[in-house]
MARVEXVEX-553271 format. One record per residue: residue number from 1; residue in three letters; x, y, z of N, C-alpha, C, O in turn. Coordinates in steps of 0.2 Angstrom, whole numbers, plus 2048, in hexadecimal, padded with zeros to 3 digits. Atoms other than C-alpha are relative to their C-alpha. Example, Ala and Ser with C-alpha at 12.3 -4.5 7.8 and 13.67 -1.06 7.14 Angstrom:
2
[1 ala [804 7FA 800] [83E 7EA 827] [804 806 800] [809 805 803]];
[2 ser [7FC 7FA 7FF] [844 7FB 824] [7FC 805 803] [7FF 80B 804]];
END
This chain:
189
[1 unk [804 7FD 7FB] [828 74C 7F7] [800 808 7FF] [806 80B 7FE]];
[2 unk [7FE 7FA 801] [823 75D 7F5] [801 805 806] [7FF 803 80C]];
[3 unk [7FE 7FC 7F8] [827 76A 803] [7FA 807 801] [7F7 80B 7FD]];
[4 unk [804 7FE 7FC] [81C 772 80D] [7FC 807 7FE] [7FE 809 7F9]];
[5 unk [803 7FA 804] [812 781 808] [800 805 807] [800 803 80D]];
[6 unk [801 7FC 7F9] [812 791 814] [7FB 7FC 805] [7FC 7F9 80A]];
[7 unk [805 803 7FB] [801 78C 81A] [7FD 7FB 804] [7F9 7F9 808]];
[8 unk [7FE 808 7FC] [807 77A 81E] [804 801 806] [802 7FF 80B]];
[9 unk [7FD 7FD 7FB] [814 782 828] [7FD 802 805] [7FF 7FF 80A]];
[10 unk [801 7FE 7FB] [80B 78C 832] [7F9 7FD 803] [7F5 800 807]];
[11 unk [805 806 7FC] [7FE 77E 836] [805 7FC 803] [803 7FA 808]];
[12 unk [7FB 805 7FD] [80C 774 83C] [804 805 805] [805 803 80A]];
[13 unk [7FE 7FA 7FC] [812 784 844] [7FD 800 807] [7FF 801 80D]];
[14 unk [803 7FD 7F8] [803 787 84F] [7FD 7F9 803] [7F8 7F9 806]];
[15 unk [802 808 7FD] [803 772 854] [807 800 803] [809 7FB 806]];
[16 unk [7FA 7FE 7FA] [814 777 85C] [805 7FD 7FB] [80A 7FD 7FE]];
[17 unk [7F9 801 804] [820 771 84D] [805 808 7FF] [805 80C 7FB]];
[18 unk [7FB 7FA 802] [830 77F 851] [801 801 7F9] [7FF 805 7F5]];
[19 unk [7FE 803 809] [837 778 840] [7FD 803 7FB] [801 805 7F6]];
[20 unk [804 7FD 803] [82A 77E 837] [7FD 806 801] [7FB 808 7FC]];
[21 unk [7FF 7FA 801] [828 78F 83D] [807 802 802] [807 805 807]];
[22 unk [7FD 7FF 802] [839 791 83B] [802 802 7F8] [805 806 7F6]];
[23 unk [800 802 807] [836 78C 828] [7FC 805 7FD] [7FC 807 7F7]];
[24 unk [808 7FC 803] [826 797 827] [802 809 801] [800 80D 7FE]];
[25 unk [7FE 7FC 7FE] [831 7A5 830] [806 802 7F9] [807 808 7F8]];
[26 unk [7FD 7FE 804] [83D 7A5 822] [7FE 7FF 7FA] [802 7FF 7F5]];
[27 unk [803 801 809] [832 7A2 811] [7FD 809 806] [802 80B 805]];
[28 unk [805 7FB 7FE] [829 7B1 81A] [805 808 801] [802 80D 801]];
[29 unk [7FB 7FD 800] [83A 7BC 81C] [800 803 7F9] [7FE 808 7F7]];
[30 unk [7FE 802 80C] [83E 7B7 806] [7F9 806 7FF] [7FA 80B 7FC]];
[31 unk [808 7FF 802] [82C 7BC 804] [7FF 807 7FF] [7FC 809 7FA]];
[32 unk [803 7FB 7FF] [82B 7CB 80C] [807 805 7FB] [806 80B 7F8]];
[33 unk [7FA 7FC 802] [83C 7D1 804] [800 800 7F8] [803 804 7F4]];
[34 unk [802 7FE 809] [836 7CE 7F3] [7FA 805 7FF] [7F9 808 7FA]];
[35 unk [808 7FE 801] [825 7D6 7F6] [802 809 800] [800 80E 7FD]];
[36 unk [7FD 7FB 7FD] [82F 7E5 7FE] [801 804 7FA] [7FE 809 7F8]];
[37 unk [7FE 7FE 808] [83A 7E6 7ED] [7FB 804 7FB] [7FC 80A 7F8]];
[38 unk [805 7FE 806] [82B 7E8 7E3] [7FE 807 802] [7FE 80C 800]];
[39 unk [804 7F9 7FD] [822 7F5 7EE] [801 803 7FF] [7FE 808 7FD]];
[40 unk [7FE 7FB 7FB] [82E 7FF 7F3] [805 805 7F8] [808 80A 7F8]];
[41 unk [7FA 7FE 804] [837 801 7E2] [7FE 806 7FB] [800 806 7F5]];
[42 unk [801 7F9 801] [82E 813 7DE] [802 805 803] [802 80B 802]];
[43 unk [7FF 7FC 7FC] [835 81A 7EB] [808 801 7FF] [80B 7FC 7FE]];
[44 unk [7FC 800 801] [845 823 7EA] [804 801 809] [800 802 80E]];
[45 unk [7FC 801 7FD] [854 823 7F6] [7FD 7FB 808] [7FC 7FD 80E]];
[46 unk [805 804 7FA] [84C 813 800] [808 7FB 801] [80B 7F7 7FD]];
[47 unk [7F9 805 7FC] [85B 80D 80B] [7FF 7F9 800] [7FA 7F6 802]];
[48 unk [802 805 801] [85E 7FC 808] [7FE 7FB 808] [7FB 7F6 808]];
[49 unk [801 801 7F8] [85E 7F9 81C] [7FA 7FE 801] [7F9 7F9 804]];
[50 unk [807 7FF 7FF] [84C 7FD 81B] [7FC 7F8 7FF] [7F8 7F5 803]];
[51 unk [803 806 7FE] [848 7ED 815] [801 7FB 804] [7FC 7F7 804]];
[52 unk [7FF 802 7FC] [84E 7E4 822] [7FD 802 806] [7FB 7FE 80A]];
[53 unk [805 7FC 7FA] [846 7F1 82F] [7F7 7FE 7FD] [7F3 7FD 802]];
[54 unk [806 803 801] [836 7EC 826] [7FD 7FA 802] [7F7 7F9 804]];
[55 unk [803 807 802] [836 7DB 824] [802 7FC 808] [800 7F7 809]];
[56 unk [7FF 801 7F8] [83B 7D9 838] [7F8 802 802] [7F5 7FE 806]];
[57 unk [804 7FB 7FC] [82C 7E5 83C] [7F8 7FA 7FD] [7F2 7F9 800]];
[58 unk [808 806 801] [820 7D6 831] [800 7FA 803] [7FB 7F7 805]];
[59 unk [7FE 807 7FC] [829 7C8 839] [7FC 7FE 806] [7F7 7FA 807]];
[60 unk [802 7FD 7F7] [825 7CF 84B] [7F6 801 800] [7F2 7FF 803]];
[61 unk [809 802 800] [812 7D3 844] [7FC 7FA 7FF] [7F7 7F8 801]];
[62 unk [806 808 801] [80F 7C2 83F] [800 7FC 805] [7FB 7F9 807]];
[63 unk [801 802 7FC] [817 7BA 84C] [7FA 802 806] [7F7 7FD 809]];
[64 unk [803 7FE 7FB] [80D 7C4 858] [7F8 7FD 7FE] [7F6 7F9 802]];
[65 unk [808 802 802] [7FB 7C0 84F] [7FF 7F8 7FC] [7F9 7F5 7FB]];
[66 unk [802 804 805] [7FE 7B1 844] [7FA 7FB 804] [7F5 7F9 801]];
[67 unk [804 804 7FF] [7F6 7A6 850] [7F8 800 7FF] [7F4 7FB 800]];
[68 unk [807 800 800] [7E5 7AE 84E] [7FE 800 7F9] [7F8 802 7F7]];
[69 unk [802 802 808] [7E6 7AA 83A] [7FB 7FC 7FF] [7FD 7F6 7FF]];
[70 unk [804 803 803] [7D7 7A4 834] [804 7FC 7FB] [807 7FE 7F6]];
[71 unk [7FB 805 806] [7DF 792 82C] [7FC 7FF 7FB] [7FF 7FF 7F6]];
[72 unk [803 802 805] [7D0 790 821] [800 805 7FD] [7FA 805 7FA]];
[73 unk [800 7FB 805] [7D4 7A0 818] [806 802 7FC] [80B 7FF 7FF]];
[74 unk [7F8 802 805] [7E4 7A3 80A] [804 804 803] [802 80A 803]];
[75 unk [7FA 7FB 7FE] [7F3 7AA 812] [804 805 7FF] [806 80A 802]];
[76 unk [7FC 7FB 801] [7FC 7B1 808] [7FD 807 7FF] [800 80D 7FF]];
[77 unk [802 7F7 800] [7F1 7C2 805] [7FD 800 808] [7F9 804 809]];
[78 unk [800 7FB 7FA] [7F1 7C4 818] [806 7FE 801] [806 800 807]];
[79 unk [7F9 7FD 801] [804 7C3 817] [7FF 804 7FC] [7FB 807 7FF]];
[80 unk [800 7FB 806] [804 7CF 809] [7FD 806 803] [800 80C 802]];
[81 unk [802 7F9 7FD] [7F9 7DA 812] [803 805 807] [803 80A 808]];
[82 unk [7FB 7F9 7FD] [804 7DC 821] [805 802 7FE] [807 807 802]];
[83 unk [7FB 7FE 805] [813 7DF 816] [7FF 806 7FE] [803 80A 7FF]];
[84 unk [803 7FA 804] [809 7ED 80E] [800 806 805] [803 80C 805]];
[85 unk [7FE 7F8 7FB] [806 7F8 81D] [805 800 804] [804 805 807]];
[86 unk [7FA 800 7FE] [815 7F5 826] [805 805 7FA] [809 809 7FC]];
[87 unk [7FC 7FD 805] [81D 7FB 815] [7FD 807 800] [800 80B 801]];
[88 unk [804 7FB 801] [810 808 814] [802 806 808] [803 80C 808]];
[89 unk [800 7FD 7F8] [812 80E 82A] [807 800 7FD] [807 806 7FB]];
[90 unk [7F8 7FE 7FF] [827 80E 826] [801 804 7FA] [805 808 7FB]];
[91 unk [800 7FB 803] [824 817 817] [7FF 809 801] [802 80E 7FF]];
[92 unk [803 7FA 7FB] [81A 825 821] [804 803 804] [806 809 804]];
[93 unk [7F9 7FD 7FC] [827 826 82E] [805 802 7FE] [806 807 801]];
[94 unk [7FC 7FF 804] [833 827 823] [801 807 7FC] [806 80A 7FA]];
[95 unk [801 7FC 805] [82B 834 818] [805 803 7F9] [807 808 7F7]];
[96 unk [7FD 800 808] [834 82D 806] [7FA 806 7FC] [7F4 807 7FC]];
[97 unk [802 7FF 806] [831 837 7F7] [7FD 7FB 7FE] [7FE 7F6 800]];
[98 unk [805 806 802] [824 82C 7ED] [802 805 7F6] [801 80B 7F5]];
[99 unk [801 800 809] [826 82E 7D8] [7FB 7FF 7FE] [7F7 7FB 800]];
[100 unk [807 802 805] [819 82F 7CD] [800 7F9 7FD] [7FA 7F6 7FB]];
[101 unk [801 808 803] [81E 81D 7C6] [7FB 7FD 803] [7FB 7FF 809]];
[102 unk [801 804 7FC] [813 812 7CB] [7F9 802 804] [7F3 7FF 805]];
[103 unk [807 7FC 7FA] [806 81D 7D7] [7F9 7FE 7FC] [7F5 7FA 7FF]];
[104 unk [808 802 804] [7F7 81A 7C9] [7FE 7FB 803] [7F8 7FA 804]];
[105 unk [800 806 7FF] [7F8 809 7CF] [7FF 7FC 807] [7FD 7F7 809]];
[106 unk [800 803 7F9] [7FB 809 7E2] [7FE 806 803] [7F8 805 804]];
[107 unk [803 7FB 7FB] [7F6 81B 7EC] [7FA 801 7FC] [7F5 802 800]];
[108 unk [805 7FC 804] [7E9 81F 7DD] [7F9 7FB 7FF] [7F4 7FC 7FB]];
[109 unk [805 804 801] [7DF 810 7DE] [7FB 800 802] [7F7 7FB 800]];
[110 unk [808 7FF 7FE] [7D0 816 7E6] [7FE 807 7FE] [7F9 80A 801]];
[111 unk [804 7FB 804] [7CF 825 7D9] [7FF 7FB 7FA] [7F9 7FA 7F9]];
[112 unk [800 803 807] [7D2 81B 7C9] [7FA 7FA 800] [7FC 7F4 800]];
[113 unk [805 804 801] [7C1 811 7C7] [802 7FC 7FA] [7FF 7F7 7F9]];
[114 unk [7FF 805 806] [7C8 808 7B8] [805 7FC 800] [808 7FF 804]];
[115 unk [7FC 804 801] [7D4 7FB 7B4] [805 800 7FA] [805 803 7F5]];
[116 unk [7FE 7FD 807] [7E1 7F8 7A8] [7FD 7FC 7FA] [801 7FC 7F5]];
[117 unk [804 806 805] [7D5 7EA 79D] [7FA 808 7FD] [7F9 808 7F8]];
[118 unk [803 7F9 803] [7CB 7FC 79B] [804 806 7FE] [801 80B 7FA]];
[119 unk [7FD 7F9 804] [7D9 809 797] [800 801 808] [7FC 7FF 80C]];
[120 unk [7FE 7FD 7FA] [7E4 811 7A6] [803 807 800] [806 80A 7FB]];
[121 unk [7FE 7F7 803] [7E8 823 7A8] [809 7FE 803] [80C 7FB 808]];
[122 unk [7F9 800 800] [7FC 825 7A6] [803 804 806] [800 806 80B]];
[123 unk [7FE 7FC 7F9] [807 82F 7B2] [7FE 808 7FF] [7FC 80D 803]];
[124 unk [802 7F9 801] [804 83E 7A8] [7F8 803 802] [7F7 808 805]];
[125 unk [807 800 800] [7F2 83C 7A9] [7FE 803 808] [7FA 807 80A]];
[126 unk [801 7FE 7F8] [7F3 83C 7BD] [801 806 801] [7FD 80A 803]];
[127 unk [7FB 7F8 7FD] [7FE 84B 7BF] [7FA 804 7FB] [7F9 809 7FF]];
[128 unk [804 7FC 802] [7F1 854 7B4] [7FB 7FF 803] [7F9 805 804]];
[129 unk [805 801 7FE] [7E1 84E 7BD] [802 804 808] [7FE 808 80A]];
[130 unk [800 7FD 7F9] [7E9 852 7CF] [802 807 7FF] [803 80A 805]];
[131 unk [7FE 7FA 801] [7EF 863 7C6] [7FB 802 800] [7FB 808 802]];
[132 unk [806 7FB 802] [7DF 869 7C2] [7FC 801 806] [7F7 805 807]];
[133 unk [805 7FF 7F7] [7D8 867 7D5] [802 807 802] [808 809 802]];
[134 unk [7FD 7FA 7FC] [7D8 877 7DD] [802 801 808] [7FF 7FD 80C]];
[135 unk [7FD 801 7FB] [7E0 87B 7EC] [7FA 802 807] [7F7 807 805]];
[136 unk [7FC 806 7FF] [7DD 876 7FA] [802 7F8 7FE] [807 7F4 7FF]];
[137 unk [800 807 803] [7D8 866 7F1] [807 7FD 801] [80A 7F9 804]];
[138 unk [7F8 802 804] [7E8 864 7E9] [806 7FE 806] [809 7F9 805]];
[139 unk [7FB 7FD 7FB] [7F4 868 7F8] [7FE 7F9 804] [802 7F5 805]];
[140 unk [803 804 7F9] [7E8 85C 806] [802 7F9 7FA] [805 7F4 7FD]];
[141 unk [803 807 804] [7E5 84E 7F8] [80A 7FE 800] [80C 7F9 801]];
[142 unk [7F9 803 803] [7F9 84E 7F3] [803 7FF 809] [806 7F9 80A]];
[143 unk [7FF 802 7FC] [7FC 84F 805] [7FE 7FA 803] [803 7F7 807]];
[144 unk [800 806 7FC] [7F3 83E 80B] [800 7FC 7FB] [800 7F6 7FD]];
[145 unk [800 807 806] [7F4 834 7FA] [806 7FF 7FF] [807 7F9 7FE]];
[146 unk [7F9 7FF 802] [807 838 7F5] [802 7FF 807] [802 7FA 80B]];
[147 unk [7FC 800 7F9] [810 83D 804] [7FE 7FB 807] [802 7F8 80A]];
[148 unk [802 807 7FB] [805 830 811] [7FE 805 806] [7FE 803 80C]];
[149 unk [801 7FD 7FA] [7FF 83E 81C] [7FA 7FD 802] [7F6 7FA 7FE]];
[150 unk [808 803 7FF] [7F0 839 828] [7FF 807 801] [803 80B 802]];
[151 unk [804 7FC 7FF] [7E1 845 829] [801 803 807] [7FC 806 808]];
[152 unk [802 7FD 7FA] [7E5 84B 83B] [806 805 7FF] [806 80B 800]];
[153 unk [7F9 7FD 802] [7F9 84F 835] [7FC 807 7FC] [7FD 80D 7FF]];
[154 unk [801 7FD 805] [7F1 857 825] [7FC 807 805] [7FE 80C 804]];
[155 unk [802 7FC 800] [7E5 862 830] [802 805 803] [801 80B 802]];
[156 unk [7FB 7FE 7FE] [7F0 866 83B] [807 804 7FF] [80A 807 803]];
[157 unk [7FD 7FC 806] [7FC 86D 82D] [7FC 806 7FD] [7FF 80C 7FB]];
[158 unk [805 7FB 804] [7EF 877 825] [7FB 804 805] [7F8 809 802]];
[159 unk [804 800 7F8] [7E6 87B 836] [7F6 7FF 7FD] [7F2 803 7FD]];
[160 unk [806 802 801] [7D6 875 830] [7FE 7FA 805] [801 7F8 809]];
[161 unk [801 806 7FC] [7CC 867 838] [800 7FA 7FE] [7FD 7FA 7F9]];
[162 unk [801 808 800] [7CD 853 838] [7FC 800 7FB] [7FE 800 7F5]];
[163 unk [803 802 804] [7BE 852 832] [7FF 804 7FA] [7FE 800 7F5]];
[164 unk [800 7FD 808] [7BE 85F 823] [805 7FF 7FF] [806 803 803]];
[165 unk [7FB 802 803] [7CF 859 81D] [7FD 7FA 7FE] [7FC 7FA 7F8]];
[166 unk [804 806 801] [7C6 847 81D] [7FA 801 7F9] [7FA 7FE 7F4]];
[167 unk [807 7FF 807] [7B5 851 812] [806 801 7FB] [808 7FC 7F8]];
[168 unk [7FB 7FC 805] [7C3 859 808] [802 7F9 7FA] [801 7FA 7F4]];
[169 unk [7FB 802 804] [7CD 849 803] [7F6 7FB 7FD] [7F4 7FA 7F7]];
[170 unk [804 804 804] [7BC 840 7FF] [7FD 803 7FC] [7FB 7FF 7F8]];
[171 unk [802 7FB 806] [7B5 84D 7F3] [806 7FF 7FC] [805 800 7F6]];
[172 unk [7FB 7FD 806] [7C6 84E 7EB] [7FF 7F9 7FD] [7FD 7F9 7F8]];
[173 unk [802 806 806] [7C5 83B 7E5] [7FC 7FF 7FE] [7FC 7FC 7F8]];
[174 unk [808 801 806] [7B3 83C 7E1] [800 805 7F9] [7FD 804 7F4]];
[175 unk [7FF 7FD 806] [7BA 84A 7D6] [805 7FF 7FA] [804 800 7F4]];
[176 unk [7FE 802 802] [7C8 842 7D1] [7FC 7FB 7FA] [7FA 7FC 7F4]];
[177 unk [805 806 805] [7BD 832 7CC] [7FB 803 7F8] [7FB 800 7F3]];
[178 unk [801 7FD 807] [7B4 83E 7C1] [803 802 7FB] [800 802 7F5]];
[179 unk [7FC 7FC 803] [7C1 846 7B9] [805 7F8 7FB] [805 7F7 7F5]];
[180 unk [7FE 808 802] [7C9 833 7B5] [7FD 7FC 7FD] [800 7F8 7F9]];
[181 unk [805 803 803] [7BA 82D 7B0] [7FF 804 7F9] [7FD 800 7F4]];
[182 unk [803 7FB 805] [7B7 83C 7A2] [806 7FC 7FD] [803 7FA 7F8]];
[183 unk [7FA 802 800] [7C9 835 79E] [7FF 7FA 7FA] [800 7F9 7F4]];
[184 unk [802 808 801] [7C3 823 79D] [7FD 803 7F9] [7FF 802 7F4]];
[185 unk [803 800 806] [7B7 829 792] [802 801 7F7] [7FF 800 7F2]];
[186 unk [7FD 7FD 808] [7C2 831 783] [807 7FA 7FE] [809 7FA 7F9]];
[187 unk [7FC 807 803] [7CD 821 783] [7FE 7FB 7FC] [7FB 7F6 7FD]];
[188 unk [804 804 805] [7CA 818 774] [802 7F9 803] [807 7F7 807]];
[189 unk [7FE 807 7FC] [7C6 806 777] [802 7FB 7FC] [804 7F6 7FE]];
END
C-alpha cells in the first residue's frame, strides 16, 4: 500500500480526518525546511532559528487558507509559493545581506529574458550591467531588487515620489533587458 500523497491528506483533511492533517502538517514542516535550505543558502549570516521562525509563519498561512484551495489544481506550487514569500517578507524584515551567488537566477529574473538552454550572463556580467546604470538608476534599482526595499521606502529615502521611483525602476529593466540582450547576442552558440 502506498502512502498518501499531500493532496490525499489534505482531502481527507478538509472531510474531517485530524490524522491526516496532522500528516499533511508535518510533510509540510520537512518540505518547507528543505525548500528553506535551498532558498535561503545565498544569504550570509541567516540564523539558523530563522527557519523555524519561517516555516511556523507557513504553517499558520496554510492553516489559515488551506481550505479555500482549489482541489482540482496541483498543490505543491501553491505551497512552494507561500514558502517563497514568507521567506522573501522575513528576509525584508530582516534586512540580510544578499551575495551575488545566485541573484542572476532569483532577484534578476524579470531582467534576464534568456534562459540557460540560450547562454546566461555570469555574476560578473551582472555586476557590470548594473554598473553601467547611472545613478539614480543604479542606487533605486540596487535598492528594490538587492536590498528588497519597496518603492514607497525607496522614495521616501531619496525624497522622490512613489510614483517616480516605480517609472524609475521600470526603465531600469527595460535598460537592463537591453543591455543583457546586446550580451546575449555576443554569446556564441
Amino acid at each position: 500500500m502506498t502512502s498518501p500523497t499531500p493532496l490525499d491528506l489534505l482531502k481527507l483533511s478538509l472531510q474531517g480526518d485530524s490524522q491526516a492533517y496532522g500528516q499533511l502538517l508535518n510533510w509540510l514542516a520537512n518540505h518547507c525546511k528543505i525548500q528553506l535550505r535551498h532558498g535561503l543558502k545565498n544569504y550570509y549570516h541567516f540564523p539558523a532559528q530563522s527557519y523555524d521562525d519561517i516555516t511556523q509563519e507557513v504553517l499558520l498561512t496554510f492553516h489559515q487558507t488551506h481550505q479555500s484551495f482549489d482541489l482540482s489544481r496541483p498543490l505543491l506550487p501553491w505551497i512552494n509559493s507561500i514558502i517563497k514569500h514568507k521567506m522573501i517578507d522575513f528576509i525584508r524584515r530582516k534586512d540580510f545581506v544578499v551575495t551575488m551567488k545566485g541573484v542572476d537566477l532569483q532577484i534578476f529574473q524579470e531582467v534576464w529574458c534568456f534562459d540557460d538552454e540560450h547562454g546566461s550572463l555570469d555574476e560578473q556580467a551582472i555586476k557590470t550591467l548594473v554598473d553601467k546604470l547611472p545613478d539614480p538608476q543604479r542606487t533605486i534599482f540596487h535598492l528594490s531588487k538587492i536590498e528588497g526595499f519597496s518603492s514607497k521606502e525607496i522614495a521616501k529615502k531619496l525624497n522622490l515620489t512613489d510614483s517616480n521611483v516605480k517609472v524609475i525602476i521600470h526603465r531600469t529593466i527595460k535598460e537592463l533587458q537591453k543591455l543583457a540582450s546586446s550580451l546575449k547576442d555576443r554569446v556564441p552558440e
